[in-house]
N, C-alpha and C positions, 0 to 999 in steps of 0.2 A: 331748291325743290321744284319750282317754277321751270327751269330751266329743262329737268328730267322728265317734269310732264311732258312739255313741248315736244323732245324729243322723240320719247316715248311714240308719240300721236301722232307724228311724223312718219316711223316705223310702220307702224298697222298702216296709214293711208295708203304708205309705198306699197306695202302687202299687198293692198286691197282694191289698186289700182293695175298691179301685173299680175294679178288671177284675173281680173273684167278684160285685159289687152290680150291673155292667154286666151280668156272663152270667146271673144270677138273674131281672133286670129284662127281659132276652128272653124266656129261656123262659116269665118268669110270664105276660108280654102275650102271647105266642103262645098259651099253655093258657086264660086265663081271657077273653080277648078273642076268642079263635079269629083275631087275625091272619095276614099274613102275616111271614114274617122279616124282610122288608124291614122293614116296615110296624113290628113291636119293636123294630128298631133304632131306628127316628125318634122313638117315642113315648118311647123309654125314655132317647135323651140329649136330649131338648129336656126332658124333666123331669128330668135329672140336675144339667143346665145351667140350669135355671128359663127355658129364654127360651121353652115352650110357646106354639109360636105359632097352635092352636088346630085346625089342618085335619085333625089325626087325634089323637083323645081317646079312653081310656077311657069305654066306655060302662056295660057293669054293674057294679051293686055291689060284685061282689069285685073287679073289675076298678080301679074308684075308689080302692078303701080301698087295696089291692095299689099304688098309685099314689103314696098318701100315704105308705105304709109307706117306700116306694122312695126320694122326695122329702127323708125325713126322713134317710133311709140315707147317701144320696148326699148331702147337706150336711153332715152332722158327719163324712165320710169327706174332702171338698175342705177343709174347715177343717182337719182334722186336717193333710191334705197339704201345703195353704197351708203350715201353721206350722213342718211342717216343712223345708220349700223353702227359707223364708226365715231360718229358725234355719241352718241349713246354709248358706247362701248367704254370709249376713253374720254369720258363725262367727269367733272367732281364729283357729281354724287353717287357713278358708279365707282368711283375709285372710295371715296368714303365708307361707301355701303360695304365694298369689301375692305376694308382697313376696318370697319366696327363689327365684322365677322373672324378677322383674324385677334382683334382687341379682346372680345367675346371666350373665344376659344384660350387664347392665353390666360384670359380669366379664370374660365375653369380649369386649369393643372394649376392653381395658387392654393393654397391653405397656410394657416398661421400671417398673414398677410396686412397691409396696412389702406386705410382707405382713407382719403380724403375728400370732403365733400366743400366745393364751395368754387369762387374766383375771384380775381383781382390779385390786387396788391398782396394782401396778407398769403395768399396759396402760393403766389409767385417765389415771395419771399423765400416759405418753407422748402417749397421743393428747389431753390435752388439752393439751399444746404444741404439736401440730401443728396445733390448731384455733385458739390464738392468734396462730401465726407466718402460718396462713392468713389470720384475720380483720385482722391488720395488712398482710398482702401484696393482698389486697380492698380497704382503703381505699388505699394505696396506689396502688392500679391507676386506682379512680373519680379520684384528685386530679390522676392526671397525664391523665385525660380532659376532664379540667378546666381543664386551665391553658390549652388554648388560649383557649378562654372569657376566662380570665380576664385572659389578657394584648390582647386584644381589648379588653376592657374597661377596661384600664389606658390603654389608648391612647387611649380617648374622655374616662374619668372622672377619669387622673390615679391613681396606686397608693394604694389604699386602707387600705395600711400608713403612709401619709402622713397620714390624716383626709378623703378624698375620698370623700364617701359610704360611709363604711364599714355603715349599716345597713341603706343598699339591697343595695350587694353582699353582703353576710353575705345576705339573702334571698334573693337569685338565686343566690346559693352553696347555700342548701339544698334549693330546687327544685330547683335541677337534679340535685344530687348525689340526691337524693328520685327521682326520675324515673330515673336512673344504674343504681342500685340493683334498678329492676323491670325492668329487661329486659338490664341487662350483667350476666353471673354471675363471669365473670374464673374462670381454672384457676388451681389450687394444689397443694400437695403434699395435702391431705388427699384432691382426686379422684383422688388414684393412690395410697392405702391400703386395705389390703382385711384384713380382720381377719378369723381361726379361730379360734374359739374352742368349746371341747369344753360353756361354762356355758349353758346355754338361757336362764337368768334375766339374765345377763351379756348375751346375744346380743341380747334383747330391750329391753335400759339403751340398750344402743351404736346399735341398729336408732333406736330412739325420737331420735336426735342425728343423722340422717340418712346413718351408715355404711353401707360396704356389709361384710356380717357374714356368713359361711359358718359352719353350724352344723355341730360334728364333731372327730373326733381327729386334731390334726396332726401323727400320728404316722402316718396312713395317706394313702396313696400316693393312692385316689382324695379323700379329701378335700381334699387341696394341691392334685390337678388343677384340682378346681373353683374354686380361690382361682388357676388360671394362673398354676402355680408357671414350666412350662414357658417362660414369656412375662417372670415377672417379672425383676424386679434385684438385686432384696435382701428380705432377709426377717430378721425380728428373732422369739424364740423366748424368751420369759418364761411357763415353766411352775409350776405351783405344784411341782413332785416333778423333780429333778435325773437321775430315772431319766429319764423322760418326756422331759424334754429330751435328754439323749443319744439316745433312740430319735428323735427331730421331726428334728433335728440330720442322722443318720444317713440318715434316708430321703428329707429334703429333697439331701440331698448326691449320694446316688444317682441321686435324678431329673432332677437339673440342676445338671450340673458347674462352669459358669458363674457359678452364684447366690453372691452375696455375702450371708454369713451371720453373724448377732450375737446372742450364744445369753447367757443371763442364768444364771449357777450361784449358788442360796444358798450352797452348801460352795464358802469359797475353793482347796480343796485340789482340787477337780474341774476347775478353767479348761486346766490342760493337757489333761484327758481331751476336752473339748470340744472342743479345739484339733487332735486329735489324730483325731477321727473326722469332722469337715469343718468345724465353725467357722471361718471368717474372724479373729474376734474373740471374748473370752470378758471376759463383765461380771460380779464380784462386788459386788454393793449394798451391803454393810454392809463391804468394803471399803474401794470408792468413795466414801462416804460420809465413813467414818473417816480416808482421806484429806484430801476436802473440807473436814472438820472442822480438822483438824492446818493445813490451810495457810490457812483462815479466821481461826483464831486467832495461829498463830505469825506469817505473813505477811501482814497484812489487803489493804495495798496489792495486792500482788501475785495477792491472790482477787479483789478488785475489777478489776484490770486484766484477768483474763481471764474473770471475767463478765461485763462490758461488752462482751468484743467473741465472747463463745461464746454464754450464754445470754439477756442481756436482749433482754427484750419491748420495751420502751422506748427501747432507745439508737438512735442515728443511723446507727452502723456494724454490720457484721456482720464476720465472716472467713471468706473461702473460699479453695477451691482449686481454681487453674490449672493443669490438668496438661499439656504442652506435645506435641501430638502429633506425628508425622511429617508434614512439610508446615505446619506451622504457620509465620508472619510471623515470628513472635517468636524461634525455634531462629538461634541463629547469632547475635545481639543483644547488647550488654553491656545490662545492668539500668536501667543510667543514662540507654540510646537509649531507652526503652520511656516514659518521662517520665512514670510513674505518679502520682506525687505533682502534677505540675502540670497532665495534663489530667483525672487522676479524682479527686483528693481522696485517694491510695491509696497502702498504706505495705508493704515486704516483712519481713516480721518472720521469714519462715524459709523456707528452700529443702528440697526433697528429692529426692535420686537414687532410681533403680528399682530399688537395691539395699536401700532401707529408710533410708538413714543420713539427717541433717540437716542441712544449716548455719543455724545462727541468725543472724542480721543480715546476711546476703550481704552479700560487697562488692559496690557500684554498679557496681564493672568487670568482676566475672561475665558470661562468656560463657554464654551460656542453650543448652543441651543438648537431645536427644531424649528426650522422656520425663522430662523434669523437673519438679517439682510445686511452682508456689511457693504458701506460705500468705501470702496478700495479706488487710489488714485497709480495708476501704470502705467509703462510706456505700452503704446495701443499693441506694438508685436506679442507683450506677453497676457496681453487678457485671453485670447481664447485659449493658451495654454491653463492660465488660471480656473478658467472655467470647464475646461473640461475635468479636470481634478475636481474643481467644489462637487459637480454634478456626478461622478463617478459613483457607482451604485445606488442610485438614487432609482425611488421606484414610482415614480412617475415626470412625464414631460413638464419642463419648468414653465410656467403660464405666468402672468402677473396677476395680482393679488387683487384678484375684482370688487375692493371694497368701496361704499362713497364717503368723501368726505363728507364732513357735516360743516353744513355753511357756517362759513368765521363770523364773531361777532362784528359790530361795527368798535373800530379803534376808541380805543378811551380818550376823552378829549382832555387835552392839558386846559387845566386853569389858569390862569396869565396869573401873576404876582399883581401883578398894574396894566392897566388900560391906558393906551397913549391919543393922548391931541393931534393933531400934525407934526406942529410944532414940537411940540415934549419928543416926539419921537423923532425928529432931528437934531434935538442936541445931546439926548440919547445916542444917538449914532455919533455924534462927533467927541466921546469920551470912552467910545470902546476901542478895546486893544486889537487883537486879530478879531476878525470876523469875513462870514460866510457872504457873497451877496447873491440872492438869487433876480431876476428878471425875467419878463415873457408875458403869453399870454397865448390861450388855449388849451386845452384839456389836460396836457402832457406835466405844464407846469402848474394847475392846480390841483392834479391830483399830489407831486411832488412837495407841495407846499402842506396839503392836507397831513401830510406825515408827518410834520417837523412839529419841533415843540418849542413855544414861543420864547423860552427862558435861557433857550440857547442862543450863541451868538449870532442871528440871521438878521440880516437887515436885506428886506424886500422892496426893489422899484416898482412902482405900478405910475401909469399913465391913464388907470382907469377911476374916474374918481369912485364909483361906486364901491369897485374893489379895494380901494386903497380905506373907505369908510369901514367896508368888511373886516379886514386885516388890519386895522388898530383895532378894533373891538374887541377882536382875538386875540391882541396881546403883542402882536407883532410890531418891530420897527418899520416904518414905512416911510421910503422916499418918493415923495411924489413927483416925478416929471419921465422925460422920455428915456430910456433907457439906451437909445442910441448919440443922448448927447455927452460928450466930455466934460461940459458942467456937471449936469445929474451925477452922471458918473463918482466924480469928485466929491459933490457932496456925500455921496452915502460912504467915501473913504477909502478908494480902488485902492490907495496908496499903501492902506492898512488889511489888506484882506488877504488870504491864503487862497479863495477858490470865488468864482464866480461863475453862476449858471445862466448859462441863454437858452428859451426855448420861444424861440416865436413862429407863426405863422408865414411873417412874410422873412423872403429870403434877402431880399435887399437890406432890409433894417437887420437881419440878424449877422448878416457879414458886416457892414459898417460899426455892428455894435459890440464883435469880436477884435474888428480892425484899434478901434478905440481904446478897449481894454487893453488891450498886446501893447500898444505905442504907451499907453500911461504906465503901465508894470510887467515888465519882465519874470518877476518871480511868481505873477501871478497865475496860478493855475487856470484853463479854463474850458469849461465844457459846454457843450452846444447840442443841439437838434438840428436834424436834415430832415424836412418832409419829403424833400426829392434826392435822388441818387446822385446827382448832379452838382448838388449844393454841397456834399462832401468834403468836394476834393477845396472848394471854393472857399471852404469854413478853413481846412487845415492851412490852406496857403494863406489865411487873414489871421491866422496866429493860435486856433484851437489847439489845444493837447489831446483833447477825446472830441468825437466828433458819433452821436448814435443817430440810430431809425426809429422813430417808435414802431415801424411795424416788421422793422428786420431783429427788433429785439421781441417781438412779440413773437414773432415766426421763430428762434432760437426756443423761448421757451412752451409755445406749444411740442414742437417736437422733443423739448427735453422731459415734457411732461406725458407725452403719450410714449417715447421708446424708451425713457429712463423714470420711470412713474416714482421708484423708491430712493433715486438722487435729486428729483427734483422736492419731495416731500423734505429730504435732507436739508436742502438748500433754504425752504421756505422757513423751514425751523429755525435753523443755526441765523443766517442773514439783520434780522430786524423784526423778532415777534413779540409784537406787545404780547396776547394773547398767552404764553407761557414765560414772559420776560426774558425772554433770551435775544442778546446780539453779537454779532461778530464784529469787533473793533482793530484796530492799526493801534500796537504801540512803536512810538522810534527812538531805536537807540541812540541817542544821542549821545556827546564827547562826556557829558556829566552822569549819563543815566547811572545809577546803582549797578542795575544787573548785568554791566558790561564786563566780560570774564568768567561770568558763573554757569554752570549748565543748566538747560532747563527742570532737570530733576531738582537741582537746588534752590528752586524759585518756589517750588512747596504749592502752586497755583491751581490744584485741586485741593488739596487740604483748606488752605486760607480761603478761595474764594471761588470754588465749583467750577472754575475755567480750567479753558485747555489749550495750548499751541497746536492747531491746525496748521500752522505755513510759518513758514521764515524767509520773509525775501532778503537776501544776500546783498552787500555791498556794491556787487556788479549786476545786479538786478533779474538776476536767478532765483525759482524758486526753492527749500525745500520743503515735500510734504509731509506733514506731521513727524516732524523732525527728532530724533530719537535722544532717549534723555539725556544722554551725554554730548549732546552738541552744546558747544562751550557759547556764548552769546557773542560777538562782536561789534562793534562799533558800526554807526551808520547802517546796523540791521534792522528788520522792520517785523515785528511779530504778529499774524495774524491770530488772534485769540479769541476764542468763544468762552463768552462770558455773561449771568445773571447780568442783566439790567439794574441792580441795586447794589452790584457792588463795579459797578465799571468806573465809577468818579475814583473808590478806592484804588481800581490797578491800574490807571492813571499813573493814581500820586504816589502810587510806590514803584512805577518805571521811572518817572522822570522827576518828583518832585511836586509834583501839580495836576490835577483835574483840567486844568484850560491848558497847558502850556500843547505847544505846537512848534513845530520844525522851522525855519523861515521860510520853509518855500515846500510846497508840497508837488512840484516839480519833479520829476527825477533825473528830466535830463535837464535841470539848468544846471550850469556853470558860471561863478562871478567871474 
């Protein structure tokens, strides 16, 4: 801005120095030539201008020299102006200024639209899933411009998945898609995102990647207007300062009572207050995270089943929601008429009333309701087919369900059986069978820790004496020493354990401390934290099997909570809630299990114990979703099942025999 000033003032001087050399160059020719005015004027800009076109000159001497002086005046004055016209002209902040007039204008042709308010790490995050979900929904779009092409071609050349010229068509498959490319643009979620953000250097990263970026506080009333808060749908609010967010939060609320709102709090202790002054939804990252971590490790299947069908970039399927309007086809239908599975490839893995609550696995003979939501898992080509059917006759535009949650209670604390020593709780640990080990330190792994229940197999390293005082008190096993040594290690039992978790801060100790685990146990499962992008790739080459972000998981579920608002409720139910006892558990078929042979209908597992088969991962590590009842069980299968909390020790021990038993290796891809 500095800079524009400069400029600017540069400009007017030049002005305002060849108007004074103009009226000087008059008056001098009228005195020293004896002209007329006229007559100054002409002589004085055909030589200001150099195009002297000769029919009235300077005749006397002083008249001449007066002439030169002028000449020389009037050149270093249009130089000076020149430089500064076009320093000013093609300035940053004139190129800015118009880049936040054409951002401006783009802004308003947007309506139903998404807003993000904030910077750094966490905005980065999100928006670069929305730039991959676009760039797969872009190719996407080109292949199916394509296939008529190409099924035209099949019918001349014969399918060239057959060997029918497969290197001609692979050519004319790239021209054309080449050609596709420069004149189809194809919409996506990312041309209905509009980012505010308060960083100018942030605003300039995000500009440079082709956003449309509103420079400003989005705590103030006109800078949301210019982001068309008015217009928009939803708006997502990742601010660096938890105040900051409660004020964005409050005045987005005020100005459009409609808006569906997903507000990001560091202090988990704030998500009610969020909730409480107009948030829709309230996201804690180191949380969320520390969740993701707990059920990466404890339940591995069951984190793969539903990032396969919530976050990959990669997979075939997605999961959305149908929400079932007034006048819709479908209202009045059992589940079974709708014949998802046979003509979309598509599976109901959970139903929802307008009251908030869920069924998981509807029965087929569910009569479908007003305002019913089902979470449908499909491959992404046949969702908008699906959805233009559910929505067909429907009498008005489909909105999301602007209701707030009501702040969660805080988690019931488990009471410990027994309180351990140091001691007691290392030789405690040296007479369990399998167990879990967790390690770290930093917010990611105490919230992780805060979840678990002491009475289960966990044995925790700490290094910290205080915390390690804490957690006996709570009931937990605790090895006290450094979690990056192969002693420690040893003591708490590596040799005995299914899964082990690292979440530390420093990235040196946490790869050394992956490095260690891997070299001690192979079968050992093991899951880690990256605070840097960087550290990733560093973790899986020292022997990780899962490797997360806490704030690329964080970034996954705001945006799964603000554009899929009735899959992420699904998710938060079914996953791990105290709050109505429900979890979503891993049974594995193992060579002894019972139910090897039988179909799911004859497992009776809504009758006997209110559970449902949401997923079946397959032998070769496939999944399927909510697997229809006559799928026969097979060996080495892995049931993902949602089930009461009070009876999950039971469907344990009627898959395998026992409440503790476990797989030897919770691996998939090991091999002895």
């Amino acid at each position: 801005m500095d800079s524009f000033r400069e400029t600017y003032r540069q400009m007017i001087i030049a002005l305002v120095v060849f108007v004074i050399v103009l009226a000087v160059g008059i008056l001098g020719m009228m005195w020293l030539e004896g002209v007329s005015f006229l007559d100054a004027i002409w002589i004085t800009v055909t030589t200001l201008t150099t195009v002297g076109y000769g029919d009235k000159v300077a005749i006397t001497p002083g008249g001449r020299i007066f002439t030169l002086i002028l000449l020389a005046a009037g050149l270093s004055v249009t130089a000076y102006g020149i430089q500064a016209s076009a320093t000013f002209i093609l300035s940053p902040a004139i190129r800015d200024m118009r880049q936040r007039r054409r951002t401006l204008k783009a802004v308003e042709r947007l309506s139903n639209h998404y807003i993000i308010c904030g910077a750094g790490e966490l905005v980065d995050k999100t928006v670069s899933f929305i730039a991959q979900a676009a760039h797969n929904r872009k190719a996407y779009q080109r292949e199916q411009i394509y296939l008529p092409l190409d099924r035209f071609l099949d019918g001349i050349f014969g399918d060239d998945a057959h060997g029918h010229f497969p290197r001609i068509r692979g050519f004319i498959r790239r021209v054309f898609l080449f050609f596709v490319r420069q004149f189809y643009r194809g919409e996506t979620l990312l041309d209905a995102v509009v980012i505010v953000t308060p960083n100018a250097r942030f605003a300039d990263h995000l500009r440079n990647s082709g956003l449309l970026v509103v420079d400003g506080d989005p705590s103030r009333d006109e800078i949301l207007h210019r982001a068309g808060l008015d217009r928009a749908q939803a708006m997502m609010v990742m601010l660096d300062k938890d105040t900051e967010t409660l004020l964005a939060v409050l005045t987005a609320r005020n100005a459009n009572p409609n808006l569906y709102i997903t507000a990001v709090t560091l202090d988990e202790a704030l998500a009610p207050q969020m909730i409480r002054v107009g948030a829709n939804s309230a996201i804690a990252p180191f949380d969320v995270a520390g969740q993701f971590l707990n059920n990466a490790t404890l339940r591995p299947a069951v984190n793969d089943f539903f990032t396969s069908i919530l976050f990959s970039s990669t997979a075939d399927v997605q999961t959305t929601q149908l929400i079932l309007l007034s006048g819709s086809t479908w209202v009045g239908k059992q589940i079974s008429r709708l014949e998802l599975r046979e003509r979309f490839r598509a599976a109901v893995i959970g139903l929802g009333s307008d009251d908030g609550s869920f069924l998981y696995t509807p029965d087929e003979n569910y009569i479908l309701k007003d305002n019913d939501t089902l979470i449908v898992v499909a491959p992404g080509r046949a969702i908008g087919a699906m959805q233009r059917e559910c929505l067909n006759n429907t009498t008005r535009q489909t909105r999301f369900t602007n209701w707030q949650r009501l702040p969660m209670l805080s988690r019931p604390s488990h009471q410990a059986a027994q309180v351990y020593t140091l001691e007691e709780a290392e030789k405690a640990v040296q007479v369990m069978a399998q167990r879990y080990i967790i390690c770290g330190n930093g917010r990611v792994v105490r919230n992780a820790i805060n979840k678990l229940d002491p009475e289960r197999p966990f044995v925790i390293i700490s290094n910290d004496p205080e915390e390690t005082e804490e957690l006996l008190s709570r009931g937990f096993r605790v090895i006290h020493g450094n979690p990056a040594s192969e002693t420690t290690l040893q003591r708490a039992g590596i040799d005995r354990a299914l899964a082990i978790m690292i979440s530390m801060e420093d990235e040196a100790d946490s790869v050394l401390t992956v490095l260690n685990c891997r070299t001690l146990s192979k079968r050992l499962l093991i899951t880690s934290t990256a605070y840097m992008d960087d550290a990733i790739a560093k973790l899986q080459r020292a022997g990780a099997d899962r490797v997360m972000s806490p704030f690329q998981v964080a970034g996954q579920f705001v945006l799964l909570a603000t554009t899929r608002p009735a899959v992420n409720d699904f998710l938060q139910y079914v996953l791990f809630n105290y709050h109505v006892g429900i979890e979503t558990t891993e049974l594995y078929m193992q060579n002894d299990s019972p139910w090897i042979g039988t179909t799911v209908e004859e497992l009776h597992l809504t009758d006997q114990y209110r559970a449902g088969v949401i997923g079946v991962r397959q032998a070769n590590g496939h999944f399927i979703y909510a697997p229809p009842k006559n799928h026969v069980i097979g060996e080495h299968e892995v049931l993902i099942v949602v089930t009461p909390m009070e009876h999950s020790d039971e469907i344990r021990i009627a898959a395998s025999g026992s409440a503790t038993k476990r797989p030897t290796t919770l691996r998939r891809s090991f091999r002895q």
